[in-house]
C-alpha positions in Angstrom: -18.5 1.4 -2.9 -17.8 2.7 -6.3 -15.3 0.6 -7.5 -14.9 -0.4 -11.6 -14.4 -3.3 -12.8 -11.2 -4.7 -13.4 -10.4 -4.4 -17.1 -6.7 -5.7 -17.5 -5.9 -2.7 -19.7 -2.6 -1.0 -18.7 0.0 -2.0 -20.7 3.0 -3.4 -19.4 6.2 -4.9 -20.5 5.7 -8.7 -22.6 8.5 -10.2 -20.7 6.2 -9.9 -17.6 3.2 -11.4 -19.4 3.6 -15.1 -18.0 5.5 -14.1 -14.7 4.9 -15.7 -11.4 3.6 -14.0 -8.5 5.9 -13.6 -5.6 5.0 -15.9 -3.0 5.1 -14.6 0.8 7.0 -16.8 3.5 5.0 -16.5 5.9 1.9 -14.3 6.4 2.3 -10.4 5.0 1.5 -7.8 6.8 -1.7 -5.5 7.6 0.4 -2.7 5.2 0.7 -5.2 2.7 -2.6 -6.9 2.6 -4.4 -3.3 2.4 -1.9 -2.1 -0.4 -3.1 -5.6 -2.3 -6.8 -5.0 -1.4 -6.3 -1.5 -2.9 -4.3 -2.5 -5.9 -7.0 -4.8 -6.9 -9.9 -2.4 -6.4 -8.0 0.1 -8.6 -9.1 1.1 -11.8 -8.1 -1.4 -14.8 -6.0 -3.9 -12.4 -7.6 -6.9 -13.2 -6.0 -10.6 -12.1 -3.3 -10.6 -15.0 -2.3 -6.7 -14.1 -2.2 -7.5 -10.8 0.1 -10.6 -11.2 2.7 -8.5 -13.6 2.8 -5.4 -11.0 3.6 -7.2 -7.8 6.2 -9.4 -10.1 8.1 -6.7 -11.3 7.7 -4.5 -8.1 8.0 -7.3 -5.6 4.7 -6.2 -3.5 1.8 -3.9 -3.9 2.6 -0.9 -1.9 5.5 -0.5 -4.7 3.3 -1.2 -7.1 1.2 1.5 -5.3 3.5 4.0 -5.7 4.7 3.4 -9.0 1.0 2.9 -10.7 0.2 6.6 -11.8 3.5 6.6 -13.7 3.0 3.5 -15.6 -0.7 4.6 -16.3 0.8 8.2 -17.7 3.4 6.7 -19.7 0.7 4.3 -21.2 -1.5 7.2 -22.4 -3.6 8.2 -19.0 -3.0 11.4 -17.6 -5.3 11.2 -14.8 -4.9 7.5 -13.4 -5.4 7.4 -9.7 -5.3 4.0 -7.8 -8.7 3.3 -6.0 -9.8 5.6 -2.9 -8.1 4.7 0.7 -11.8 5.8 2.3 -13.6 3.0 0.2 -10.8 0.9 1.0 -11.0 1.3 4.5 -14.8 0.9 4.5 -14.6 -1.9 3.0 -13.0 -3.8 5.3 -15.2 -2.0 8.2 -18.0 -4.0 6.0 -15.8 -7.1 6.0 -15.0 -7.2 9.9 -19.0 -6.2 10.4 -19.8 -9.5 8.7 -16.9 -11.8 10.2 -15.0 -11.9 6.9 -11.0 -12.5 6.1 -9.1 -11.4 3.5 -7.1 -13.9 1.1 -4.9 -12.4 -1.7 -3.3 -14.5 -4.7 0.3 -15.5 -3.5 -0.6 -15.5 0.6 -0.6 -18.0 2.7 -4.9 -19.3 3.0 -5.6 -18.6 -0.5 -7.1 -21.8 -2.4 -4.6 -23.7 -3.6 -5.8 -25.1 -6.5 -7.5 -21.8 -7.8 -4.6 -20.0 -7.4 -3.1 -22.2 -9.9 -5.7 -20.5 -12.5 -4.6 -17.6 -15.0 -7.3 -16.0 -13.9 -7.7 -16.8 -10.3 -8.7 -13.5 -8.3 -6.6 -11.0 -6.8 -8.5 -11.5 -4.1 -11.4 -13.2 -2.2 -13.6 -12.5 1.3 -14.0 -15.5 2.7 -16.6 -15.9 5.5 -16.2 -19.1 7.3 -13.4 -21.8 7.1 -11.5 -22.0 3.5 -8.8 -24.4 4.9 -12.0 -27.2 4.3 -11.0 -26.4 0.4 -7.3 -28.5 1.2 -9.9 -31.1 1.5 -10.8 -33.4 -2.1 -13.0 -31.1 -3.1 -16.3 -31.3 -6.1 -18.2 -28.6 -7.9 -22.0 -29.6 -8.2 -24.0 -27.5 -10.2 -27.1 -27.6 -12.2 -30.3 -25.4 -13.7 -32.5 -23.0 -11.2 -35.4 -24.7 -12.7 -34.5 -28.6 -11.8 -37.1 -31.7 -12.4 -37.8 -33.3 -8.6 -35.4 -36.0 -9.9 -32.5 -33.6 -10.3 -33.4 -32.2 -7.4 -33.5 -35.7 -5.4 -29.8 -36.5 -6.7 -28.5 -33.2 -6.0 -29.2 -34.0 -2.6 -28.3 -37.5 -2.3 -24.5 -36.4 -4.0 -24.3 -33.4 -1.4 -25.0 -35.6 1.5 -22.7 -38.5 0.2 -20.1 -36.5 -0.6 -20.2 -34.8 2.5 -20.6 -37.7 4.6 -17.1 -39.3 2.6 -14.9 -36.1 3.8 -15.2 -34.5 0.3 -15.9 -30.7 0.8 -18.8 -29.3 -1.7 -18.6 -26.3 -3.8 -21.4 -25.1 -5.7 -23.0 -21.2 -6.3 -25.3 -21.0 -3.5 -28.3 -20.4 -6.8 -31.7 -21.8 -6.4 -32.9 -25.4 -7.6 -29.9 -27.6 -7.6 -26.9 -25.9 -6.0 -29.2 -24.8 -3.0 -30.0 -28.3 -2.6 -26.4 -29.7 -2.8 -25.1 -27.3 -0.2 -27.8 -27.7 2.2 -27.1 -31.5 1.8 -23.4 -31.1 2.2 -24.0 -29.2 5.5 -23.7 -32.4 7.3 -19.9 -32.3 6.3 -18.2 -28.9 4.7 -19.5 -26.9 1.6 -18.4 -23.8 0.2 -20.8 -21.2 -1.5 -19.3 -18.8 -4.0 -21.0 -15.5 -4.3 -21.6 -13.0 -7.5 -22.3 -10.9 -5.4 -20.8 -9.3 -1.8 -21.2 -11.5 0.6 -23.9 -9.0 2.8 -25.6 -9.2 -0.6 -27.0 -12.8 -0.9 -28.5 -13.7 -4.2 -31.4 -14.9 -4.0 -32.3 -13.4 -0.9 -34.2 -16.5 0.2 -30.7 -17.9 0.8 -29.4 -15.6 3.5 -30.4 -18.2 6.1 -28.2 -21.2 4.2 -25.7 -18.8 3.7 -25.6 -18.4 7.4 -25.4 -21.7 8.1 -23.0 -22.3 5.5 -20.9 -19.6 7.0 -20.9 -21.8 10.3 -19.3 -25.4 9.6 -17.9 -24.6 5.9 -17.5 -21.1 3.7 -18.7 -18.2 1.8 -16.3 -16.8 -0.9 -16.7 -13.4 -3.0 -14.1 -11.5 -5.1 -16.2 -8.5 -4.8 -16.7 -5.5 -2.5 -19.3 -5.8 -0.2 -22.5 -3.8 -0.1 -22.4 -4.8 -4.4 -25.3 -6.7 -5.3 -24.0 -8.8 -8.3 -24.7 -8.1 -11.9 -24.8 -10.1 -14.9 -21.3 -9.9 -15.3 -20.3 -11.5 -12.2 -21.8 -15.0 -12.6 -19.6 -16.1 -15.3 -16.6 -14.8 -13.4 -18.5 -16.8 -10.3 -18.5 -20.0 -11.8 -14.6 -19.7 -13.0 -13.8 -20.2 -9.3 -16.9 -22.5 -8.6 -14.5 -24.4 -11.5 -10.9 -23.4 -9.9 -11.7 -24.6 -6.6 -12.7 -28.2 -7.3 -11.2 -31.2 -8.5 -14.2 -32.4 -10.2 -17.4 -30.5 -11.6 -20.9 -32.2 -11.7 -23.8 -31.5 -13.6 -26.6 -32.6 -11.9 -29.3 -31.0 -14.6 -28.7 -28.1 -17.2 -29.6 -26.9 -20.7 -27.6 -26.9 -23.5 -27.4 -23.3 -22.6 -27.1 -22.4 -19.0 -24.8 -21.2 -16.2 -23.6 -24.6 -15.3 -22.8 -25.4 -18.9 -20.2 -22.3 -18.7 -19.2 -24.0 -15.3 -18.4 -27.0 -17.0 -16.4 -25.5 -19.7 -14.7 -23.3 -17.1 -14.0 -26.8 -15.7 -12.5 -28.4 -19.3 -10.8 -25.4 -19.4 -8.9 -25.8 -16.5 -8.0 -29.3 -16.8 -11.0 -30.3 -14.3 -12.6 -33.5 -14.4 -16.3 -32.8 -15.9 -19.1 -35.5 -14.9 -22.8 -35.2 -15.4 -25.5 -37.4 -14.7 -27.5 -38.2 -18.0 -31.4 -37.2 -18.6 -34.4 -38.2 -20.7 -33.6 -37.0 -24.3 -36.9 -35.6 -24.0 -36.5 -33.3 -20.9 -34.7 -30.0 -22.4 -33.5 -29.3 -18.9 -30.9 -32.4 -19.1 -29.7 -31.5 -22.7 -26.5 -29.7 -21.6 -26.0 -33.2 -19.3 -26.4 -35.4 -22.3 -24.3 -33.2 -24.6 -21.3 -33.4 -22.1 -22.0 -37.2 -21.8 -21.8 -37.5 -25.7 -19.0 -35.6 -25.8 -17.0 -37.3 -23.0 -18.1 -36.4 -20.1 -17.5 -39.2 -17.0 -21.5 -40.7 -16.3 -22.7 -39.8 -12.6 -25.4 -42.7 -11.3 -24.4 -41.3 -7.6 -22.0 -40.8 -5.0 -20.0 -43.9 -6.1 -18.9 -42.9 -9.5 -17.8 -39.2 -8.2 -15.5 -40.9 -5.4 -14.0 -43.6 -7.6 -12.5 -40.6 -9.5 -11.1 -39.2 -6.0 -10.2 -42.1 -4.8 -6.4 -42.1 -6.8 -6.2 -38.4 -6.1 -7.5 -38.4 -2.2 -7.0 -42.2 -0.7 -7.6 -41.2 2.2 -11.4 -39.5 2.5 -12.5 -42.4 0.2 -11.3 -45.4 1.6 -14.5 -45.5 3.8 -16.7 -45.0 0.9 -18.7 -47.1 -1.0 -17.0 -48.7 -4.2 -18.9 -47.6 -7.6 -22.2 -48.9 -8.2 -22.7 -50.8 -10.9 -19.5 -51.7 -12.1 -17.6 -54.6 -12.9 -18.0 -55.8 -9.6 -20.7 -55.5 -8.0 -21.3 -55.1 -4.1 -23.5 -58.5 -3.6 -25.8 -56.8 -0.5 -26.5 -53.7 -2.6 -27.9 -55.1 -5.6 -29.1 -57.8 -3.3 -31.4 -54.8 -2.3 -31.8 -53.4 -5.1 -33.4 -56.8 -6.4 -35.8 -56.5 -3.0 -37.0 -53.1 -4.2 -37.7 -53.9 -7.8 -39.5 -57.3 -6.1 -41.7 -55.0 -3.6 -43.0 -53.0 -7.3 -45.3 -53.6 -9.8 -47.2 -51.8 -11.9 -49.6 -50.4 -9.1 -48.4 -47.2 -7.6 -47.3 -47.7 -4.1 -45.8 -44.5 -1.4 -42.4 -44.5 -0.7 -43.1 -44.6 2.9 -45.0 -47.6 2.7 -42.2 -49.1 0.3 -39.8 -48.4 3.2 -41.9 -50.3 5.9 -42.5 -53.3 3.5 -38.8 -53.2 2.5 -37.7 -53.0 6.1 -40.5 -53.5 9.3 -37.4 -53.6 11.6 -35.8 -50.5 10.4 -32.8 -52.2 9.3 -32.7 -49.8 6.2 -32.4 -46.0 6.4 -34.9 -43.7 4.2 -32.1 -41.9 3.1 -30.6 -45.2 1.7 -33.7 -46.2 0.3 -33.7 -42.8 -1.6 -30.4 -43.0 -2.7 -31.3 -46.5 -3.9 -34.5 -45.3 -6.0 -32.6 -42.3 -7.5 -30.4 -44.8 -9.2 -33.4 -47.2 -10.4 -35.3 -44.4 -11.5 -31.9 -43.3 -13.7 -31.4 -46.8 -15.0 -35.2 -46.7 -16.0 -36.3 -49.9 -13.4 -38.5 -47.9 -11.6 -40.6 -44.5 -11.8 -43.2 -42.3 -10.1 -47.1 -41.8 -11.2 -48.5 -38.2 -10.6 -49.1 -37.6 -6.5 -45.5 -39.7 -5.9 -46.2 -43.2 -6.0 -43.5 -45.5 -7.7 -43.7 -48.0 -10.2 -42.1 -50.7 -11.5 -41.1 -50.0 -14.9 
């Protein structure tokens, strides 16, 4: 599908600059949600175009008709909107796959992202989006991520999950992979660069599948387009537009999820990161948010404190934050059991389980989440081949 990218270059009247987008009453019709697919797939409509056409013409098979015209008088002679054959294959493509279409201004399409300037025309959404009504957090981080980063991407995804909070992240390798596959014990929503019958990396088709399943896949583009640079930047705008909150679990100074976090700032998002060794260039980005404001992430806890005022309801059946004024007693009461169970010598987490609890009274995973949080705090750290220390 030979589509161009949306430019935002027709000129149209300044008195239409900020206007809003008409908002259906109830769902439109097929007519209407092909004339919108069409009108965004033409040449030079990007989001804002879009927005001012379907304003001043009330709905896109207007806007349609009128197009050519208002290319012409703007200086192009030979304007035509996008081809009804690539149209119609495209949502061949989309049916194929089990896809719906959302557009800006309908009833389905993300809430909070279509609060965004620059929110997308419109999006293919494979899977459940009504999960995105849900409280819903961005967690992102570097391809490349340290086995720690990795360990509290997955411990955040799982919590999160597990407290009714719906996670979004890019579906890239290293720590979004992790997070989602995590988060697949509740809801999580991947957002694509790509279509969505074009999975990037390929070695995520299969979580995409599954993803697909109990949560959602999301793409503004066509499918059969396998993404280009361009498209992760506009990528992690909606990673950023969907979510309450943004998380960075790991990044450089200079990285994808640093844009993500800007996007987040940007949009009047809550940006949280969890902090790294000053040494480890792969947490720099983390430590420069945290310097410059940024809320600190020591787990689950600190992400859902932050929801809790927003969503009561999903986090009232969470744990409180860890390590704040307050303390829950039998937490750090375990806590002070594993530091007591350490020492210097190098001992396997397995075996640290079955001293810790030789009835099974304490979960692995809880144990995990436990060490991710005295490794962070510096108590306790791991010797080449995985055996943990006492620090």
């Amino acid at each position: 599908m030979n589509y161009a990218m949306p430019d935002d270059l027709l000129r149209l009247p300044d008195d239409l600059a900020e206007a809003p987008l008409p908002a259906f009453e109830g769902p439109p019709s097929q007519e209407e949600l092909f004339a919108r697919l069409r009108l965004s797939r033409s040449r030079r409509i990007g989001p804002a175009t879009f927005r001012r056409l379907i304003a001043e013409h009330g709905d896109a098979q207007t806007a349609l008709a009128v197009l050519p015209e208002i290319a012409r008088a703007a200086g192009d002679a030979d304007y035509a909107v996008a081809d009804e054959t690539l149209v119609r294959r495209e949502i061949r493509a989309a049916r194929k796959h089990g896809a719906r279409l959302l557009t800006l201004g309908a009833p389905g399409y993300p809430a909070r992202l279509s609060e965004v300037g620059s929110a997308p025309s419109v999006l293919w959404a494979q899977g459940d989006p009504s999960i995105l009504t849900a409280p819903t957090v961005a967690i992102v981080g570097t391809r490349n991520a340290s086995s720690l980063a990795l360990r509290m991407a997955r411990a955040l995804g799982r919590d999160l999950a597990e407290a009714g909070v719906t996670v979004v992240s890019g579906l890239a390798r290293g720590v979004d992979s992790v997070a989602h596959d995590a988060a697949l014990v509740g809801h999580t929503v991947a957002v694509h660069a790509g279509g969505l019958d074009r999975v990037y990396p390929a070695e995520n088709a299969e979580l995409a599948a599954k993803i697909a399943e109990g949560g959602c896949n999301l793409s503004e583009r066509p499918f059969g387009l396998a993404p280009q640079a361009r498209d992760f930047p506009r990528r992690n705008r909606i990673v950023a537009g969907v979510a309450q909150a943004v998380v960075v679990v790991e990044a450089a100074a200079k990285s994808g999820s640093m844009i993500t976090a800007r996007d987040g700032l940007d949009l009047g998002r809550e940006v949280m990161a969890v902090p790294g060794h000053p040494f480890d260039g792969r947490a720099s980005g983390c430590n420069l948010l945290l310097r410059d404001g940024a809320t600190l992430v020591r787990g689950a806890a600190d992400v859902l404190e932050y929801l809790d005022d927003l969503a009561p309801g999903p986090t009232q059946t969470a744990p409180p934050p860890l390590g704040g004024p307050a303390p829950i007693p039998a937490q750090g009461a375990l806590q002070e059991r594993i530091l007591s169970l350490l020492s210097p010598v190098p001992v396997a987490e397995d075996q640290l389980l079955r001293d810790l609890s030789p009835d099974g009274d304490v979960a692995a995973h809880h144990l995990s989440a436990h060490l991710s949080e005295l490794e962070i705090s510096g108590q306790v750290g791991r010797r080449p081949g995985g055996g943990l220390v006492r620090l």
